[in-house]
C-alpha positions as CSV (number, residue, x, y, z in Angstrom):
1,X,-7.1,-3.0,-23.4
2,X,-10.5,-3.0,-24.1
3,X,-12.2,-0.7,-27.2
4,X,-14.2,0.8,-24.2
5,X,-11.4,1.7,-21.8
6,X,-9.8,4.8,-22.3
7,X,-6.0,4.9,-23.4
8,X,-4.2,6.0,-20.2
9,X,-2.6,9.1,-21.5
10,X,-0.7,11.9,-19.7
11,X,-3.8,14.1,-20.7
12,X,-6.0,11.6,-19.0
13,X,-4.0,11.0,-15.9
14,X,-4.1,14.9,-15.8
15,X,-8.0,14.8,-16.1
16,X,-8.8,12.9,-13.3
17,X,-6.6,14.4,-11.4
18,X,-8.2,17.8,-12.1
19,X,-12.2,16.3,-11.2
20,X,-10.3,14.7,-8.1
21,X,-9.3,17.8,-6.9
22,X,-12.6,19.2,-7.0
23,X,-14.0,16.2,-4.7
24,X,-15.4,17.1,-1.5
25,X,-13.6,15.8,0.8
26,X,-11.0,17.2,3.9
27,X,-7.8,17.1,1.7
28,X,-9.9,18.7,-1.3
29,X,-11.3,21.7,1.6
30,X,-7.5,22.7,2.8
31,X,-6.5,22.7,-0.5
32,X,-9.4,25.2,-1.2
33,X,-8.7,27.4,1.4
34,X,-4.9,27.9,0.8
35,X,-6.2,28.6,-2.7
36,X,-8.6,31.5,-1.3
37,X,-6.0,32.5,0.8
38,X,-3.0,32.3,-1.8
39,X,-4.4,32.7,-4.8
40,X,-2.9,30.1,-6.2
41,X,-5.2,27.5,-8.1
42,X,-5.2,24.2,-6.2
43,X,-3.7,21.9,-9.1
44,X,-0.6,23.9,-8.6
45,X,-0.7,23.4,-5.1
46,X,-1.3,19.9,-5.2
47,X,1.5,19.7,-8.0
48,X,3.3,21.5,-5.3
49,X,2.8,19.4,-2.5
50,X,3.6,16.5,-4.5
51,X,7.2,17.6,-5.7
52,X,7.7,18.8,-2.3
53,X,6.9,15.0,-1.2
54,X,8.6,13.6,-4.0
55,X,11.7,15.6,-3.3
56,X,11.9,15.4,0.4
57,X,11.5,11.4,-0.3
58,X,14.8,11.7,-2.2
59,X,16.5,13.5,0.2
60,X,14.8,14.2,3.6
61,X,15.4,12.9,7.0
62,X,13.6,10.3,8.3
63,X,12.2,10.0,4.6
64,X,11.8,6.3,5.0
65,X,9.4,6.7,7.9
66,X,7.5,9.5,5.8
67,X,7.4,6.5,3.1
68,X,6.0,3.6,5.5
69,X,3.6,6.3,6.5
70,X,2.1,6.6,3.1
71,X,1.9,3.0,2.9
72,X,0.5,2.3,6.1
73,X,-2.0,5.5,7.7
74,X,-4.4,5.3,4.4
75,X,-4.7,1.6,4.2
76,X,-4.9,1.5,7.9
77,X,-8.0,3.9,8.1
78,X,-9.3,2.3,4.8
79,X,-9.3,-1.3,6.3
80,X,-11.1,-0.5,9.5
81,X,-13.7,1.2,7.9
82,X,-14.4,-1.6,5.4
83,X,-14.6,-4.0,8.7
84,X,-17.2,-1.6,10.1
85,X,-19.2,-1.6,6.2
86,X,-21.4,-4.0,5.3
87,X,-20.1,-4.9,2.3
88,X,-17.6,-7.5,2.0
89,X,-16.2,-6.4,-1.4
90,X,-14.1,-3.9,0.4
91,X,-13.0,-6.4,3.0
92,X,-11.3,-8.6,0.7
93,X,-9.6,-6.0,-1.5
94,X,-7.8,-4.2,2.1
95,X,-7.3,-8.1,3.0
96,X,-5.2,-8.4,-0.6
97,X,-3.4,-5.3,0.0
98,X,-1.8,-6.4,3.9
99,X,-1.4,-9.6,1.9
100,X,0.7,-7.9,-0.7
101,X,2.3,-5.3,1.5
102,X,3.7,-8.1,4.2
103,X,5.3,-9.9,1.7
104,X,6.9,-7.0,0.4
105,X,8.1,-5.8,4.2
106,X,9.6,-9.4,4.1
107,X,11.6,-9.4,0.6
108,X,12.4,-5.8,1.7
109,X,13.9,-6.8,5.3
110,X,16.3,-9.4,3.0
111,X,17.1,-7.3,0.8
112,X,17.4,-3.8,3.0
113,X,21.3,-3.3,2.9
114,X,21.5,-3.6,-1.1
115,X,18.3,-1.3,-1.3
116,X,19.9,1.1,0.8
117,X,21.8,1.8,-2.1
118,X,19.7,2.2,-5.0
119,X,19.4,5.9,-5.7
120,X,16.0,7.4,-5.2
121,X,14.9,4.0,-3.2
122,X,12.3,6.0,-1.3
123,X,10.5,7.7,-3.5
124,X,10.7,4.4,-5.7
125,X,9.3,2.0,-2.9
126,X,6.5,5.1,-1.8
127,X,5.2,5.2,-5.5
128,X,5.4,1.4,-5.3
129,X,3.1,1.3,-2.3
130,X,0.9,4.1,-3.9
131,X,0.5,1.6,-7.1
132,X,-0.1,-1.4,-4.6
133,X,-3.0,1.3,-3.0
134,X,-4.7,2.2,-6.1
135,X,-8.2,0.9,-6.7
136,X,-8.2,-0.5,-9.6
137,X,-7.5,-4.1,-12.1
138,X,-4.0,-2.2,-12.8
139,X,-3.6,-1.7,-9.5
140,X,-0.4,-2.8,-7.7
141,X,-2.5,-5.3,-5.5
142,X,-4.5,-7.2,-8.2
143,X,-1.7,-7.4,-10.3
144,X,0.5,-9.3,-7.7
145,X,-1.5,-11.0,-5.4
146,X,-3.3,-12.7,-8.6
147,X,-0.5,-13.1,-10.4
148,X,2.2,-14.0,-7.5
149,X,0.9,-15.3,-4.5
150,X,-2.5,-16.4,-5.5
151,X,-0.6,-18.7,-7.5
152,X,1.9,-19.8,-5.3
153,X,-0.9,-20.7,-2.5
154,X,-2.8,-22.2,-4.4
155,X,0.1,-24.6,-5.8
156,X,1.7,-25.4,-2.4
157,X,-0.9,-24.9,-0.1
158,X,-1.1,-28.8,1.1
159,X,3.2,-28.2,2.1
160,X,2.0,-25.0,3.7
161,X,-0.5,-26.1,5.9
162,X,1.5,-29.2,6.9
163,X,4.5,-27.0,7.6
164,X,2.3,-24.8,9.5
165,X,0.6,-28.0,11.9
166,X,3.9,-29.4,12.1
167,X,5.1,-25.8,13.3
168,X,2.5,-24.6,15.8
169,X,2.9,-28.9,17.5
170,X,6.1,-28.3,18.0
171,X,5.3,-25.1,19.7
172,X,3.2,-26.3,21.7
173,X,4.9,-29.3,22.7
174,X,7.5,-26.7,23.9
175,X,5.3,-24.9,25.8
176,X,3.6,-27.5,27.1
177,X,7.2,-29.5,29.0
178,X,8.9,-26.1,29.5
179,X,6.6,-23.2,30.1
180,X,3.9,-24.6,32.2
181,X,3.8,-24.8,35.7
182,X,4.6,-28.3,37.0
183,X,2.7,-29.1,40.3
């Protein structure tokens, strides 16, 4: 960690938490209306909402679609409007995260029936994706796409491509004597 980076502390995590909630944005404007109307200050509602989530994660019906949700909606929005911006910066990092999320929808479709039984799976895999979300070096998607499949690409990316020609001939060739139309 770098002498100029802050230690991440509980205190701090609690910080920017506090000067995100008083963002301006739609979550940040129902929050500040049920505090109007309940008197209750907003942290505590968001601290609120968020052991609600966490708890109906644990236990809820359909929890695991709540959960793919989460991973999914946000980034969903988010990648559209970074193909609409400009930039490019933004592009690549949504790119990274589908990159990162696919791979782990595949390990996770292997895997499903010894997952199943992991106690508090959902919440575990929903504060997974919201680590793979977050914005940042530490982020979930830096962290393994640089230092998993960046890698991995990089190293077997001639066998990858070959695999992936010899792949899309054969389907072709498929298609091509039993799909078409013969005269």
């Amino acid at each position: 960690m770098s002498s100029n980076s802050p230690a991440l502390t509980l205190t701090n995590i609690r910080e920017n938490f506090r000067k995100t909630l008083e963002a301006d944005n739609s979550v940040t404007r129902v929050l500040a209306i049920a505090e109007k109307k309940t008197g209750v200050d907003r942290e505590r509602l968001a601290y609120g909402i968020i052991g609600f989530l966490a708890f109906y994660l644990i236990i809820g019906y359909g929890n695991d679609l709540v959960c793919n949700l989460i991973g999914f909606i946000y980034p969903a929005y988010a990648s559209v409007k970074a193909i609409e911006s400009r930039a490019t910066d933004d592009d690549t990092k949504w790119l990274m995260y589908w990159v990162v999320y696919a791979l782990f929808g595949i390990l996770e479709v292997f895997s499903d029936q010894l997952l199943f039984w992991i106690p508090f799976y959902t919440l575990s895999k929903c504060l997974f994706l919201l680590w793979v979300m977050a914005p940042t070096k530490n982020g979930g998607t830096h962290v393994i796409y640089y230092r998993v499949i960046r890698p991995f690409v990089l190293a077997n990316q001639d066998q990858i491509d070959k695999s992936i020609g010899q792949a899309t001939n054969a389907t072709t060739k498929f298609v091509t004597e039993n799909l078409t139309k013969s005269d």
